[in-house]
VEXDREN-2710 file (C-alpha; in Angstrom, 1 decimal):
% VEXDREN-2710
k/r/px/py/pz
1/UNK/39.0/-13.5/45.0
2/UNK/40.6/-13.2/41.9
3/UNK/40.7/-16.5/39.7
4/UNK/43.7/-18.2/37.9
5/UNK/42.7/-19.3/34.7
6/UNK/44.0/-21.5/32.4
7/UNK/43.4/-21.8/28.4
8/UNK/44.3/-24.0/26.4
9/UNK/44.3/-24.9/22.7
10/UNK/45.5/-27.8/20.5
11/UNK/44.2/-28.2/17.0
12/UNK/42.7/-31.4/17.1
13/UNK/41.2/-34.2/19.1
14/UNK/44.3/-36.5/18.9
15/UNK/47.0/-33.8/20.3
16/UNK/48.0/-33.5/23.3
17/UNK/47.5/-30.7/25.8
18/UNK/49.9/-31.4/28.5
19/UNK/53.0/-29.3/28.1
20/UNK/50.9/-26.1/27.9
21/UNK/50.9/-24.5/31.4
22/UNK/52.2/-27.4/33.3
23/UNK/53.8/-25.9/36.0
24/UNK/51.2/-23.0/36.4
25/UNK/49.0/-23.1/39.4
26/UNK/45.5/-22.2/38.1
27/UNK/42.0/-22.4/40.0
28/UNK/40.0/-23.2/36.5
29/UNK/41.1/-24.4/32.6
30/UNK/39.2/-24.3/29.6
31/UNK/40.5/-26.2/26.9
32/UNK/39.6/-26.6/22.9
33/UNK/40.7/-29.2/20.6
34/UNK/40.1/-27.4/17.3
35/UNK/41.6/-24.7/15.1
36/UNK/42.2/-21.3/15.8
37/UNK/41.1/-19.5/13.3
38/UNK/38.8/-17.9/14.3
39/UNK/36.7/-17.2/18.0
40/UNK/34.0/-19.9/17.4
41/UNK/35.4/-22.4/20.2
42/UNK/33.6/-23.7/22.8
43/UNK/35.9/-23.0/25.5
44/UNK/37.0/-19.9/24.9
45/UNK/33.0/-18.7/24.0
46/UNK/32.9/-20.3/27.8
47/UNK/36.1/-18.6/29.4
48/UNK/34.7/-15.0/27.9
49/UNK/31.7/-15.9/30.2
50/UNK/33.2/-17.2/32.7
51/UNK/36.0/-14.7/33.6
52/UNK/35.4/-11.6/35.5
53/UNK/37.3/-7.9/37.0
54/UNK/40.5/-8.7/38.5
55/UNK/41.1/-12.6/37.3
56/UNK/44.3/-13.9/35.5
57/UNK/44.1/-15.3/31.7
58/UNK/47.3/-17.8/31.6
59/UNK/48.2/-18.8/27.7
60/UNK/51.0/-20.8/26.8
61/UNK/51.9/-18.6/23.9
62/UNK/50.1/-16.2/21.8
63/UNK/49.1/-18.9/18.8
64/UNK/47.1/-20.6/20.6
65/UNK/44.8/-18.0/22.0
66/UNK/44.0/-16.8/18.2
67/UNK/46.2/-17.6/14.9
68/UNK/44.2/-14.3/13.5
69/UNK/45.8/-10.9/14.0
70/UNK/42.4/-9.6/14.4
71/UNK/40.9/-11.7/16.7
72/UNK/44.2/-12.0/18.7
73/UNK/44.0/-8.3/19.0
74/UNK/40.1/-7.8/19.6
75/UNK/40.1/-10.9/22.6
76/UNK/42.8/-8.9/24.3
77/UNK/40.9/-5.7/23.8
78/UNK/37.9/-7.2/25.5
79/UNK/40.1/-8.8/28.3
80/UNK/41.7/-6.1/29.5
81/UNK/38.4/-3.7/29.0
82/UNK/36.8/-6.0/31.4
83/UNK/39.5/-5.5/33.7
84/UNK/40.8/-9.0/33.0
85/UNK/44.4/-9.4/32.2
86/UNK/45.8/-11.5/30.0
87/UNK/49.9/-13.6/30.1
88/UNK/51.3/-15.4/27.6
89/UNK/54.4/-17.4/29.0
90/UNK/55.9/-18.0/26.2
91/UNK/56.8/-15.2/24.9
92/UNK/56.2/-13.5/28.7
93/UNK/54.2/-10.6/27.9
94/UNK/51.1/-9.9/30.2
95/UNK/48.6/-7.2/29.1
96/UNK/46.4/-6.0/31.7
97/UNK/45.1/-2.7/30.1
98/UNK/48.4/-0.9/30.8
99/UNK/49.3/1.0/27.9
100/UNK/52.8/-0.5/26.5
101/UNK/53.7/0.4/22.8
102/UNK/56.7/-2.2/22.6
103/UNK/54.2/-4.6/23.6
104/UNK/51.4/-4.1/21.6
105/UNK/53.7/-4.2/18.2
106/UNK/55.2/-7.3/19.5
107/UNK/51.5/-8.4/19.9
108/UNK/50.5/-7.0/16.3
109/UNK/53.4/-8.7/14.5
110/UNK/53.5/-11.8/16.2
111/UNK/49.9/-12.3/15.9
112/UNK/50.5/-11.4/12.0
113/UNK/53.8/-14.1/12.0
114/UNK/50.9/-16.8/13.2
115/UNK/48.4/-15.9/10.9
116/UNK/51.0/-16.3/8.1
117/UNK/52.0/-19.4/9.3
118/UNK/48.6/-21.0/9.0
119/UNK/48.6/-19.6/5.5
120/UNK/51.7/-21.2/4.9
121/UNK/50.3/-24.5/6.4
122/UNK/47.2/-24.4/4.7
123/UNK/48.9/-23.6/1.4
124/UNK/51.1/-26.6/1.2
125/UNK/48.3/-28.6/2.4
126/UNK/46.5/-27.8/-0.9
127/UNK/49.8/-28.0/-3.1
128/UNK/50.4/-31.6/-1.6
129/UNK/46.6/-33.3/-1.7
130/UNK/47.0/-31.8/-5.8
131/UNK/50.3/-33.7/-6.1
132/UNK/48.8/-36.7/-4.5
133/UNK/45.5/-36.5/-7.0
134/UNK/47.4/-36.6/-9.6
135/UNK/48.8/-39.4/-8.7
136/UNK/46.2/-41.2/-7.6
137/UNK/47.1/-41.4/-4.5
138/UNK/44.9/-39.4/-2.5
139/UNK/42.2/-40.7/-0.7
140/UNK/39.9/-37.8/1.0
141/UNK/39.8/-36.5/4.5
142/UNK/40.5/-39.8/6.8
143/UNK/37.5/-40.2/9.7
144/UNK/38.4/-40.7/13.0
145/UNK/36.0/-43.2/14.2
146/UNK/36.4/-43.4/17.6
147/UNK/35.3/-39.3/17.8
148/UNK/32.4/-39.9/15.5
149/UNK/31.2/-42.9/17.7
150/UNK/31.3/-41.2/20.6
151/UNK/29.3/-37.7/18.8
152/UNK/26.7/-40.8/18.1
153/UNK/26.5/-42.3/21.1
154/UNK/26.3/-39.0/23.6
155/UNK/23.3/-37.8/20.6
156/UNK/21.4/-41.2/21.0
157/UNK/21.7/-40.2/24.9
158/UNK/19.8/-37.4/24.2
159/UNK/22.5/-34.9/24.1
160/UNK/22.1/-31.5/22.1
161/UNK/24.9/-30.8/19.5
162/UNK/26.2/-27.8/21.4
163/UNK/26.7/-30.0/24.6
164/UNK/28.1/-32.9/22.6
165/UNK/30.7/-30.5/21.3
166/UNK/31.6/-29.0/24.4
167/UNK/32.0/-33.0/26.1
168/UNK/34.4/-33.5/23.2
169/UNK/36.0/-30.5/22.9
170/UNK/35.1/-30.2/19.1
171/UNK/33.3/-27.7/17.5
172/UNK/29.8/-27.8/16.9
173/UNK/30.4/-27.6/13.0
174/UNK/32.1/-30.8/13.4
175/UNK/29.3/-32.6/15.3
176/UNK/26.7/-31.4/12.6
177/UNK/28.7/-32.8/9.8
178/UNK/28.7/-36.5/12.0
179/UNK/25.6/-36.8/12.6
180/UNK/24.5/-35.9/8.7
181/UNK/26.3/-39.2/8.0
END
């Protein structure tokens, strides 16, 4: 039987996940709370073992499987090789190994449009904490204690830092840096 399966990304703990494929009937999701900039998620590493010939990979839109043009266009390489087709709804393309020019330049510059948009994010980010340093205003990267409470307490239970992370939904990286604190 082939599965309906769900993925879904936010970039961090505190957003929400619920308006990405609401009204899609799916048998299984996997969900990350972390950034997409690259393929080392726990989900998806789990979804990429998980899926098999013939199954259904739903996306709510093409950022948040990868924000990486190259790694956007490598994971739907290995989808569809593995006879595993992949839909995004937003922008409702599905790729299921079917060769369709149109589609795979939408897929090329869209996944280009995301990458630059991260950039631009990322960019401003950096121009703004320099504004707010020279000021005298700027006060680090805030910690959100309730997350790194909870890495604490599932380690002290005797939880290994890849587990903790998948629990959370974080990636590994970020339970490392906790418990060096």
């Amino acid at each position: 039987m082939n599965a309906q399966i769900g993925y879904i990304r936010v970039s961090s703990v505190d957003q929400n996940t619920e308006r990405q494929l609401l009204s899609v009937e799916l048998d299984k999701i996997f969900e990350d709370k972390c950034s997409g900039k690259d393929v080392d998620r726990p989900a998806l590493k789990q979804l990429l073992e998980y899926a098999r010939e013939g199954d259904v990979v739903h996306c709510h839109d093409i950022s948040r499987m990868a924000r990486n043009t190259e790694d956007l266009l490598r994971l739907v390489k290995d989808f569809n090789s593995d006879g595993i087709t992949l839909k995004f709804h937003k922008e409702n393309f599905i790729f299921d190994g079917t060769n369709n020019p149109m589609q795979q330049l939408m897929l090329t510059m869209l996944g280009g449009i995301y990458q630059f948009e991260r950039s631009m994010i990322l960019e401003r980010q950096r121009e703004g904490i320099a504004i707010a340093k020279a000021k005298g205003r700027y006060k680090g990267k805030q910690i959100n204690k309730e997350l790194h409470t909870n890495i604490k307490q599932l380690f002290s239970e005797g939880m290994n830092k890849a587990q903790i992370a998948r629990t959370i939904g974080c990636a590994r990286k970020t339970v490392i840096d906790v418990l060096k604190r």
